[in-house]
SEGUTI-662661 format. One record per residue: residue in three letters; x, y, z of N, C-alpha, C in turn; residue number from 1. Coordinates in nm, 2 decimals. Example, Ala and Ser with C-alpha at 12.3 -4.5 7.8 and 13.67 -1.06 7.14 Angstrom:
+--------+--------+--------+--------+--------+--------+--------+--------+--------+--------+------+
| drenti |    n_u |    n_v |    n_w |   ca_u |   ca_v |   ca_w |    c_u |    c_v |    c_w | lofi |
+--------+--------+--------+--------+--------+--------+--------+--------+--------+--------+------+
|    ALA |   1.32 |  -0.57 |   0.78 |   1.23 |  -0.45 |   0.78 |   1.32 |  -0.33 |   0.78 |    1 |
|    SER |   1.28 |  -0.22 |   0.71 |   1.37 |  -0.11 |   0.71 |   1.29 |   0.00 |   0.79 |    2 |
+--------+--------+--------+--------+--------+--------+--------+--------+--------+--------+------+
This chain:
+--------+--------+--------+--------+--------+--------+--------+--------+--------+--------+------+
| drenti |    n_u |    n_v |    n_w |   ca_u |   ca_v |   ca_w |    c_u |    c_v |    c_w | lofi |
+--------+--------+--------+--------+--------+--------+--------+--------+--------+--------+------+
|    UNK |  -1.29 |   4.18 |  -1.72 |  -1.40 |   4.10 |  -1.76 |  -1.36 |   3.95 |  -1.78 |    1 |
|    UNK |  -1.43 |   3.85 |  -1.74 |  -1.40 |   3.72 |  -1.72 |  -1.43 |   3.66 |  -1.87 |    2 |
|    UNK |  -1.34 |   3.57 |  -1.92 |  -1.36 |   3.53 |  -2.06 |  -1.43 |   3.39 |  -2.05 |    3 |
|    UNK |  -1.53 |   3.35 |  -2.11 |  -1.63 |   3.21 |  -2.13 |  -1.55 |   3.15 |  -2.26 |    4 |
|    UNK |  -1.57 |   2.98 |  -2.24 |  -1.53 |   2.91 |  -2.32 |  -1.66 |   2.82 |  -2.32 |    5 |
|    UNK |  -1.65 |   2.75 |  -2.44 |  -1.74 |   2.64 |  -2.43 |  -1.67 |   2.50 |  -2.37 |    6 |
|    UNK |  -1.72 |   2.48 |  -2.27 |  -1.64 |   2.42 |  -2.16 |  -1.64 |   2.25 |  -2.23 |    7 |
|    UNK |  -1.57 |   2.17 |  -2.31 |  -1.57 |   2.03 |  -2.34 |  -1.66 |   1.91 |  -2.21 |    8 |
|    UNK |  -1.60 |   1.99 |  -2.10 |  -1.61 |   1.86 |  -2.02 |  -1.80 |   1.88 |  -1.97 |    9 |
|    UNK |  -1.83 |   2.04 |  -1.95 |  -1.97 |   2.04 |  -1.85 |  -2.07 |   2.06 |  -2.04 |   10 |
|    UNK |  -2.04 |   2.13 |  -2.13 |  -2.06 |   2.11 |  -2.25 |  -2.19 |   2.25 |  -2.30 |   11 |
|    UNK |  -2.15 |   2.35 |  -2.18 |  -2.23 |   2.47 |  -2.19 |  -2.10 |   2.56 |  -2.20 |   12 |
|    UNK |  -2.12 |   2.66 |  -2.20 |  -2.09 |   2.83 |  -2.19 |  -2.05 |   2.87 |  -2.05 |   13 |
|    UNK |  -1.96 |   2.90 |  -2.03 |  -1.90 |   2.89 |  -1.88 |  -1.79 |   2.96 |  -1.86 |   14 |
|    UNK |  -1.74 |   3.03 |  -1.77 |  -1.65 |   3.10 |  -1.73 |  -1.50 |   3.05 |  -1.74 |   15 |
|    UNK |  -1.41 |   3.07 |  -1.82 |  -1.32 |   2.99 |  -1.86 |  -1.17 |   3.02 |  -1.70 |   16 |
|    UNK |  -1.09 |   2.96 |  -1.74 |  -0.97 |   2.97 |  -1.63 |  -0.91 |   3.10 |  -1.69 |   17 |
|    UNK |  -0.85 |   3.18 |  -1.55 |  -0.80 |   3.30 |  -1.59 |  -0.65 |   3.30 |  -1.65 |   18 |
|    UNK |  -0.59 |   3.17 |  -1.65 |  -0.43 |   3.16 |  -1.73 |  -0.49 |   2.99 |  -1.79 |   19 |
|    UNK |  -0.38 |   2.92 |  -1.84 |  -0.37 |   2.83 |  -1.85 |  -0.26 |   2.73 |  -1.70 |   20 |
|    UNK |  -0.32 |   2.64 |  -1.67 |  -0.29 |   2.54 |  -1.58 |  -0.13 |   2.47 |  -1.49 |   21 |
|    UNK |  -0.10 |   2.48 |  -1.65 |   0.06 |   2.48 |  -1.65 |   0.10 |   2.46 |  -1.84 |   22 |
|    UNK |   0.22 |   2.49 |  -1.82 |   0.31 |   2.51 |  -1.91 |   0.28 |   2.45 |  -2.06 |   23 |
|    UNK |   0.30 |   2.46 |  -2.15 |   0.27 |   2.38 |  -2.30 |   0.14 |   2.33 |  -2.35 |   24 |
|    UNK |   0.15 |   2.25 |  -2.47 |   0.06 |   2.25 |  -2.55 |  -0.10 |   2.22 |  -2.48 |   25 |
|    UNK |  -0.05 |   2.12 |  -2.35 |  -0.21 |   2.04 |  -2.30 |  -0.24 |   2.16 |  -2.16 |   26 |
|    UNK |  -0.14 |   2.23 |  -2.16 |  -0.23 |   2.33 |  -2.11 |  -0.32 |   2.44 |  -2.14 |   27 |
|    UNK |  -0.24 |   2.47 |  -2.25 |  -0.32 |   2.57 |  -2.34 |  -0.43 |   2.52 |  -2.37 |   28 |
|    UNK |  -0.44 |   2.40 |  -2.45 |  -0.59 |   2.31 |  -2.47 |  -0.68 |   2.37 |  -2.32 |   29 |
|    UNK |  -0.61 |   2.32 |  -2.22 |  -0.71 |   2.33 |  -2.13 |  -0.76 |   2.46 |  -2.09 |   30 |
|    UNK |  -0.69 |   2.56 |  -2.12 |  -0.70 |   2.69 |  -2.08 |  -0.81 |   2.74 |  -2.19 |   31 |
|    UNK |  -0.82 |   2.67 |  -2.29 |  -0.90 |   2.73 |  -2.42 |  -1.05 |   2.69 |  -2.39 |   32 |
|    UNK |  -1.05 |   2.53 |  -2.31 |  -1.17 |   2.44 |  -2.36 |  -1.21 |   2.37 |  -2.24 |   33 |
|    UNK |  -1.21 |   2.45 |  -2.14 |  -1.25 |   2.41 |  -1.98 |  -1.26 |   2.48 |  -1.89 |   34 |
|    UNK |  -1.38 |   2.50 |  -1.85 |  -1.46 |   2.60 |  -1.75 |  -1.34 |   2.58 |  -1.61 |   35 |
|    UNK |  -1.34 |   2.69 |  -1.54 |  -1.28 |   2.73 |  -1.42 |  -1.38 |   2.61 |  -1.31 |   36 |
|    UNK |  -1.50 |   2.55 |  -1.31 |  -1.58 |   2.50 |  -1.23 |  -1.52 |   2.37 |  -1.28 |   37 |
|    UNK |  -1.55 |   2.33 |  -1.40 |  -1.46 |   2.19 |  -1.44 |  -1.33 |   2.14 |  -1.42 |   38 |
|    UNK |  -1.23 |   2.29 |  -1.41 |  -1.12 |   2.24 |  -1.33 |  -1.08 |   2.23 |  -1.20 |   39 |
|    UNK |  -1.17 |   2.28 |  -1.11 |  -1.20 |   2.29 |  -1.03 |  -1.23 |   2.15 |  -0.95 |   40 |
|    UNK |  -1.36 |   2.10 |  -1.02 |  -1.38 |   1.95 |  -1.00 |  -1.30 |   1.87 |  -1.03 |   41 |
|    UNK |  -1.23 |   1.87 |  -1.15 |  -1.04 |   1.82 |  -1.15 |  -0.97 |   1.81 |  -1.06 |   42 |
|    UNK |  -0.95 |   1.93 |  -0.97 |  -0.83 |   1.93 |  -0.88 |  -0.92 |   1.85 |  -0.78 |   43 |
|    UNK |  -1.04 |   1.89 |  -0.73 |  -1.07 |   1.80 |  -0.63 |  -1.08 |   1.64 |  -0.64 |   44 |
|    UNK |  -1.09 |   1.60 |  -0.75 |  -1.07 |   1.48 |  -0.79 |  -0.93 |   1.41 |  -0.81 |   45 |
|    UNK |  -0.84 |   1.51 |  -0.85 |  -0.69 |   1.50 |  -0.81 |  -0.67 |   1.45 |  -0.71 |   46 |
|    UNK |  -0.69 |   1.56 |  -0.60 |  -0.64 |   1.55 |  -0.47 |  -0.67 |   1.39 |  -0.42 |   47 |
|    UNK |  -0.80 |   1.36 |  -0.44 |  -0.85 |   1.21 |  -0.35 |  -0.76 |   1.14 |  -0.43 |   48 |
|    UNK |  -0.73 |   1.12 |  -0.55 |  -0.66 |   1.01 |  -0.63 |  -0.52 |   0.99 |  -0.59 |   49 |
|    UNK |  -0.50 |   1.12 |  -0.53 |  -0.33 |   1.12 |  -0.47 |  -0.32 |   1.05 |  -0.33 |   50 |
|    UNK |  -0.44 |   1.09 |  -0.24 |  -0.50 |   1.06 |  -0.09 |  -0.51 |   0.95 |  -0.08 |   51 |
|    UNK |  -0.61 |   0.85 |  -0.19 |  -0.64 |   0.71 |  -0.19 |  -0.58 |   0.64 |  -0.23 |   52 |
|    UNK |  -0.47 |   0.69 |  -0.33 |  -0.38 |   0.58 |  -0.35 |  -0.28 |   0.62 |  -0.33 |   53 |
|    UNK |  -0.23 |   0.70 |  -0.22 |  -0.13 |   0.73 |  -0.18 |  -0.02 |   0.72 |  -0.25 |   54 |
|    UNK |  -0.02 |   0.85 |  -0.32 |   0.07 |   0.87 |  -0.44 |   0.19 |   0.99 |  -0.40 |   55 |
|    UNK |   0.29 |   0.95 |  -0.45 |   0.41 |   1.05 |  -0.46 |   0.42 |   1.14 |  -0.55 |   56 |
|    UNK |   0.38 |   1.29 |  -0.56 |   0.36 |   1.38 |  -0.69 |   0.52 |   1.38 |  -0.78 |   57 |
|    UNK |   0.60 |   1.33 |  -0.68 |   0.69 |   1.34 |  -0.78 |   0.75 |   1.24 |  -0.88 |   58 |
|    UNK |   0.69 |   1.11 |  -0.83 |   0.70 |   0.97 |  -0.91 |   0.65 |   0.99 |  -1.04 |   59 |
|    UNK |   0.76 |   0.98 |  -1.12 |   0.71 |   0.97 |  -1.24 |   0.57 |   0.88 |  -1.31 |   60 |
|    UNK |   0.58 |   0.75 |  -1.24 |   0.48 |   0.67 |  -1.26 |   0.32 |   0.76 |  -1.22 |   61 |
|    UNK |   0.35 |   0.76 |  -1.09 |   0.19 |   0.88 |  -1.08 |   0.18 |   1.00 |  -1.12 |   62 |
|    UNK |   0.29 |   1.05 |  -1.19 |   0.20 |   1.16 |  -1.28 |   0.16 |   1.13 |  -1.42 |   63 |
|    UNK |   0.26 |   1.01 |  -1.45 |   0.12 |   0.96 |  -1.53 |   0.03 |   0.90 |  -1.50 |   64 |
|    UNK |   0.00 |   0.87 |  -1.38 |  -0.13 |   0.78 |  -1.38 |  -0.21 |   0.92 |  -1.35 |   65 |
|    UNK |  -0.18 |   1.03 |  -1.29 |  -0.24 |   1.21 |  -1.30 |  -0.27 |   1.21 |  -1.42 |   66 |
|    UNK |  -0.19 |   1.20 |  -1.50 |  -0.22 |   1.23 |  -1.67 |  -0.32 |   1.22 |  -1.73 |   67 |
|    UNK |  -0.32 |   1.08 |  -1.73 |  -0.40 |   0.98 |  -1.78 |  -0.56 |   1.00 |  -1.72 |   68 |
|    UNK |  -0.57 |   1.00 |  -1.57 |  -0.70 |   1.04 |  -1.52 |  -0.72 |   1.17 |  -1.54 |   69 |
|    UNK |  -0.69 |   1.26 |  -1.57 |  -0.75 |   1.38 |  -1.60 |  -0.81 |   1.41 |  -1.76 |   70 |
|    UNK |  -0.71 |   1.36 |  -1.84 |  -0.78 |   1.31 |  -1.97 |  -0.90 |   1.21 |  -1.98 |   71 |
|    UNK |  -0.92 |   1.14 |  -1.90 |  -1.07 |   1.04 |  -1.89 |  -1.16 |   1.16 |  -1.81 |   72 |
|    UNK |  -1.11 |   1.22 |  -1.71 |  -1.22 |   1.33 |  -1.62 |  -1.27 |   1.42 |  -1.70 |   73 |
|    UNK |  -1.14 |   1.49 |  -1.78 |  -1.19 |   1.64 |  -1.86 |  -1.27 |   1.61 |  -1.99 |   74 |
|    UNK |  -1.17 |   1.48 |  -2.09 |  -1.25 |   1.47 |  -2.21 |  -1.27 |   1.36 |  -2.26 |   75 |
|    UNK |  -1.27 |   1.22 |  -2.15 |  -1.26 |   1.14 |  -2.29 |  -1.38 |   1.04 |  -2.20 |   76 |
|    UNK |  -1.41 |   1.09 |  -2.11 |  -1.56 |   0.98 |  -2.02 |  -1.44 |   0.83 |  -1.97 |   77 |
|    UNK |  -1.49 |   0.80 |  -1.87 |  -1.46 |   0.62 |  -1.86 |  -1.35 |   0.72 |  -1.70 |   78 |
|    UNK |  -1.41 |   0.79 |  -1.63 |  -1.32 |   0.78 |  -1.47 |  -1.39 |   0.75 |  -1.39 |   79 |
|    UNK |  -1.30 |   0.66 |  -1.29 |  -1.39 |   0.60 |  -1.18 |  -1.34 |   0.65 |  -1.06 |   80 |
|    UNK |  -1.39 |   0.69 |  -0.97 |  -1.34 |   0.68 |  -0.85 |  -1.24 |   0.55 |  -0.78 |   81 |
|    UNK |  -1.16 |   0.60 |  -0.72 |  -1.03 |   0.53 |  -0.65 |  -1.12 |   0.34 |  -0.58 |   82 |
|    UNK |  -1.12 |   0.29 |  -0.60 |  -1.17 |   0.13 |  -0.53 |  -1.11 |   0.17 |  -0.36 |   83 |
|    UNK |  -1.20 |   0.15 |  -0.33 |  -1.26 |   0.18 |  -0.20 |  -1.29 |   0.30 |  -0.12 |   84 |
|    UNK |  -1.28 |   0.40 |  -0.21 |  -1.33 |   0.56 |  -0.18 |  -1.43 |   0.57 |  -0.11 |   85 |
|    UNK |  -1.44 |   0.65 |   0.00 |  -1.59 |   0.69 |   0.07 |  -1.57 |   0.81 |   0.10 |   86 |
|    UNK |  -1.69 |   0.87 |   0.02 |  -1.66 |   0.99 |   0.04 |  -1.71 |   1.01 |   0.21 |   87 |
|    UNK |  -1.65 |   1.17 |   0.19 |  -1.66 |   1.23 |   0.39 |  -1.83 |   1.26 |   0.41 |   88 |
|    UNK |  -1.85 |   1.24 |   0.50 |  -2.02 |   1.27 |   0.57 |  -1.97 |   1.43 |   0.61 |   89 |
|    UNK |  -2.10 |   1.48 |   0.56 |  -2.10 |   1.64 |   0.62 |  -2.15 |   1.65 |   0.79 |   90 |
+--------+--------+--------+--------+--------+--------+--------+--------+--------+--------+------+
């Protein structure tokens, strides 16, 4: 049976993630207080941030700058899309 959390970011009742994310304390947060659809929209939002600004996942600098945008995406308001983003035409 799938477990619901009250999701912080969409701010309903929602089907929570089936583990936590990765490892330690801010995963666990996440694993407690964010819908599987919310993180979902995260990783897709990940990915273009990595795409448009052509980031190295292993640079330390851009996983903070991952960090940091995911904490404005999931809970704290104020993320913008990458400066000059367009999204794809279906």
């Amino acid at each position: 049976m799938a477990r619901s959390v009250k999701c912080l970011k969409q701010g309903v009742e929602s089907q929570g993630l089936d583990n936590p994310p990765f490892p330690g304390p801010k995963g666990q947060f996440i694993y407690e207080n964010i819908s599987q659809q919310a993180w979902q929209e995260w990783l897709n939002m990940q990915t273009m941030i990595i795409n448009e600004q052509r980031l190295a996942s292993f640079d330390p600098k851009a996983k903070k700058l991952i960090e940091e945008e995911r904490e404005k995406f999931l809970f704290s308001g104020g993320f913008e899309t990458p400066e000059g983003y367009v999204p794809q035409k279906d």
